[in-house]
C-alpha positions as CSV (number, residue, x, y, z in Angstrom):
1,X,-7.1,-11.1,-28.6
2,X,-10.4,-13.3,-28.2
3,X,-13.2,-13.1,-25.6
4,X,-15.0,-16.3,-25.1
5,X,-18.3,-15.5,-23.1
6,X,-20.7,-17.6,-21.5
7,X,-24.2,-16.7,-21.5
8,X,-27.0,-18.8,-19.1
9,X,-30.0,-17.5,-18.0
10,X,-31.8,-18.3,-14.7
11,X,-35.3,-18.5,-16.1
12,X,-34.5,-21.3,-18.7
13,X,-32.8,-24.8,-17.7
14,X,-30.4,-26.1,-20.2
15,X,-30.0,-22.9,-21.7
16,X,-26.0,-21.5,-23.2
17,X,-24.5,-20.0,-25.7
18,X,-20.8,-19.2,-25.9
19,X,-19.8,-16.2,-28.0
20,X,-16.1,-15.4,-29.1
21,X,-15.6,-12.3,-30.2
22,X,-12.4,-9.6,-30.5
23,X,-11.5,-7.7,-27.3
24,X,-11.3,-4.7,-29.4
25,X,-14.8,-5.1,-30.5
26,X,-17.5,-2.6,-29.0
27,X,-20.2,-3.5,-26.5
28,X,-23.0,-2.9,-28.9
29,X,-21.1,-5.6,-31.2
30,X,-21.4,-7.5,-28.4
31,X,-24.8,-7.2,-27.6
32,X,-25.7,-7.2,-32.2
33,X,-23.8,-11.5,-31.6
34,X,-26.0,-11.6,-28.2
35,X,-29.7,-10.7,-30.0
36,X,-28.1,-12.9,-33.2
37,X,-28.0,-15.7,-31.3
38,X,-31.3,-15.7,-29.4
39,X,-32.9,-14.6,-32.1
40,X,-33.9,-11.4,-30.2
41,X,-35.2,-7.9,-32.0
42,X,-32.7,-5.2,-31.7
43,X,-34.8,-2.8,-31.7
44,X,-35.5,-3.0,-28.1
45,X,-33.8,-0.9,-25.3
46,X,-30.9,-2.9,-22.9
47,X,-27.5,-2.5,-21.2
48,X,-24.8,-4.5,-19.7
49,X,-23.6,-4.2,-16.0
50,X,-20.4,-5.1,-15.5
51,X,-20.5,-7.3,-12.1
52,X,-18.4,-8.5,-9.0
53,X,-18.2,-12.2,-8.2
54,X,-21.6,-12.5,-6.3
55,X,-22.7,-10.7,-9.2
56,X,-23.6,-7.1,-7.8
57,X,-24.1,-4.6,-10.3
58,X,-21.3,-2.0,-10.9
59,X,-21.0,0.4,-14.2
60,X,-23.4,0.3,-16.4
61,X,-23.1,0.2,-20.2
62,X,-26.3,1.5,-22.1
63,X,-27.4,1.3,-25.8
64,X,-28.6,4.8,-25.5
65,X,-28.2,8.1,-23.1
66,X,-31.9,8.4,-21.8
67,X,-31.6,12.1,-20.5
68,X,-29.2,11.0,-17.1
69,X,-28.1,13.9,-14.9
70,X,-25.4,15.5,-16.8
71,X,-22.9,15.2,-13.2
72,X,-22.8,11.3,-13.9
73,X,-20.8,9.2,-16.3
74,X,-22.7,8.0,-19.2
75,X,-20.8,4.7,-21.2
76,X,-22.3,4.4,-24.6
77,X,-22.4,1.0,-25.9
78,X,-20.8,1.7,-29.5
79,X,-18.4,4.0,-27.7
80,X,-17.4,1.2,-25.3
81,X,-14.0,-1.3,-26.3
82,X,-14.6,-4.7,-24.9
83,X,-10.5,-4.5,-23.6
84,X,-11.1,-1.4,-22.1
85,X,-13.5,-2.8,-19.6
86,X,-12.6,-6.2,-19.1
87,X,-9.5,-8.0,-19.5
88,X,-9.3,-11.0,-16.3
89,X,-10.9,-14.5,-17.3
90,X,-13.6,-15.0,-14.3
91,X,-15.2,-10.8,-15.1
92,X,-18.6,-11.3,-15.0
93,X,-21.7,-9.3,-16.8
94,X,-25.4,-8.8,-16.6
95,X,-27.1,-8.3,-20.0
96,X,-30.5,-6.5,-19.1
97,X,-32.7,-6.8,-22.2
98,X,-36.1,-6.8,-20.6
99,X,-36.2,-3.4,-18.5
100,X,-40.0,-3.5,-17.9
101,X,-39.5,-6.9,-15.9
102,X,-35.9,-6.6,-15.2
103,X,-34.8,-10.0,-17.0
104,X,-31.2,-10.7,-17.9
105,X,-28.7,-12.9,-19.1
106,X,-26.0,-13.6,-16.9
107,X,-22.7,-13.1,-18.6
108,X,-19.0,-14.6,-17.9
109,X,-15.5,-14.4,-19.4
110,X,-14.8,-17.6,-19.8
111,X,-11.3,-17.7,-21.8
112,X,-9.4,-14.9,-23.5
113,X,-6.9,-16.4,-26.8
114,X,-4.4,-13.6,-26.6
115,X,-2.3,-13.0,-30.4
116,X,-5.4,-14.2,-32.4
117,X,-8.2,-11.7,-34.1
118,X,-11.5,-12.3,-35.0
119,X,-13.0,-10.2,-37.6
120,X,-17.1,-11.1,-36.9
121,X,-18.4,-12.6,-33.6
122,X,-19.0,-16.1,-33.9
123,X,-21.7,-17.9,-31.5
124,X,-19.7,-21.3,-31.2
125,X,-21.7,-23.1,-28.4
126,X,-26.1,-22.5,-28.5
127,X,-27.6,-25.4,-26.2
128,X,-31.1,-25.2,-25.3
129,X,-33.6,-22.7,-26.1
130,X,-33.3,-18.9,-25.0
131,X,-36.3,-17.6,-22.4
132,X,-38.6,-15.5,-24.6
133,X,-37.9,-11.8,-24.9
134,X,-40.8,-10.4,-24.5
135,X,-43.2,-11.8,-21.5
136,X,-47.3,-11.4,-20.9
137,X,-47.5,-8.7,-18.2
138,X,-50.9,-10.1,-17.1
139,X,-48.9,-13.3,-16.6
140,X,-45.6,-11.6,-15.0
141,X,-47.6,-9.5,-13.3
142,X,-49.6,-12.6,-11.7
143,X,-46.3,-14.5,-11.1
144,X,-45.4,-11.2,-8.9
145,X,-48.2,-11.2,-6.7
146,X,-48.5,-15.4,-6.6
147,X,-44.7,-14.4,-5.0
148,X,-45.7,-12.1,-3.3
149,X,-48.5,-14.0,-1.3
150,X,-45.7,-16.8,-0.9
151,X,-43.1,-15.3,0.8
152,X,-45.8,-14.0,2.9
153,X,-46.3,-17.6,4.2
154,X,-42.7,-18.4,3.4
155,X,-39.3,-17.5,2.2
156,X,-38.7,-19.6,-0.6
157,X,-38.6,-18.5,-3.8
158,X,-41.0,-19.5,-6.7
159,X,-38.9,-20.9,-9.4
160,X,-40.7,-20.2,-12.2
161,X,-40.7,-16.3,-11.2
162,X,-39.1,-14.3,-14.1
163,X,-36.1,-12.8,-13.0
164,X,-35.0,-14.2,-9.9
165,X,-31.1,-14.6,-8.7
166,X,-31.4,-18.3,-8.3
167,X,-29.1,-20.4,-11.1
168,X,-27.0,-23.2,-10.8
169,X,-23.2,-22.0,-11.1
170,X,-22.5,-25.0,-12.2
171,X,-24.0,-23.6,-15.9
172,X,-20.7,-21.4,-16.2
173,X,-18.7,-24.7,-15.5
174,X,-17.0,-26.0,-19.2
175,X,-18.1,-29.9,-19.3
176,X,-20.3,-30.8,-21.5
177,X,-19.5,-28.4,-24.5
178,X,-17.0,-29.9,-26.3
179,X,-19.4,-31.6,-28.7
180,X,-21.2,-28.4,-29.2
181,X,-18.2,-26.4,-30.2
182,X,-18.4,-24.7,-33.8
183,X,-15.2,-23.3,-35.2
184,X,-16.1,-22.1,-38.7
185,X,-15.1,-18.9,-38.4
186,X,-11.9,-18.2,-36.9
């Protein structure tokens, strides 16, 4: 079977990238197609979450054991089988890859292609350009406290503060793709 998954961020407008990859594939090949096709370094530390449909954070799924109390579960990325974790069209993720300032991509199951395989991931959709991976901490840390003295006076929320909830759903919605759809590999 295929997983087609639709990554948008909320820092970055116009942002996508779809990614179709084998549900028997792991969740580190998952997150190898994800750095691919944002052009991000893998050397750096990140994990998924898999997510209800407000997207609360449930189990996480970590590149690495960092030492966690030996009474709780620990789930491995290269241990972890895509199938084995999701299987409904609608199961949503979080991909943390920026612990330091808590920055994700938001992650959905948009269409599973049962009796096909895929042997290597394939990005089929990138639209827009990816938020950076790395961010200034003097700036992020300047955003923080410019937010901090907002929602003092006010509770809106700044829009161009790294990390926040706020996206439009409407990114997860299909139109406009179609043009944008690469096949090569299947």
């Amino acid at each position: 079977m295929i997983y087609s998954f639709r990554i948008v961020s909320d820092e970055v407008d116009n942002f996508k990238r779809e990614i179709n990859i084998d549900a028997d594939a792991t969740f580190l090949d998952l997150r190898n197609a994800i750095c691919d096709a944002v052009n991000f370094d893998k050397g750096q530390m990140n994990s998924f979450f898999l997510c209800d449909e407000g997207w609360e954070k449930g189990k996480e799924i970590t590149l690495e054991d960092m030492g966690s109390d030996a009474s709780d579960d620990v789930y491995l990325m290269d241990e972890c089988i895509l199938s084995d974790y999701l299987e409904d069209e609608g199961q949503r993720m979080i991909f943390v890859f920026d612990y330091l300032t808590d920055r994700s991509f938001f992650i959905e199951l948009k269409k599973t292609q049962p009796g096909k395989n895929l042997k290597d991931p394939v990005c089929t959709i990138a639209m827009g350009n990816p938020p950076q991976q790395f961010v200034d901490l003097d700036d992020f840390e300047a955003k923080i406290d410019a937010k901090a003295a907002k929602s003092a006076q006010s509770t809106d929320i700044d829009e161009d503060f790294y990390g926040t909830d706020a996206y439009n759903e409407d990114e997860f919605d299909a139109e406009g793709f179609d043009e944008m759809t690469f096949d090569d590999n299947m």
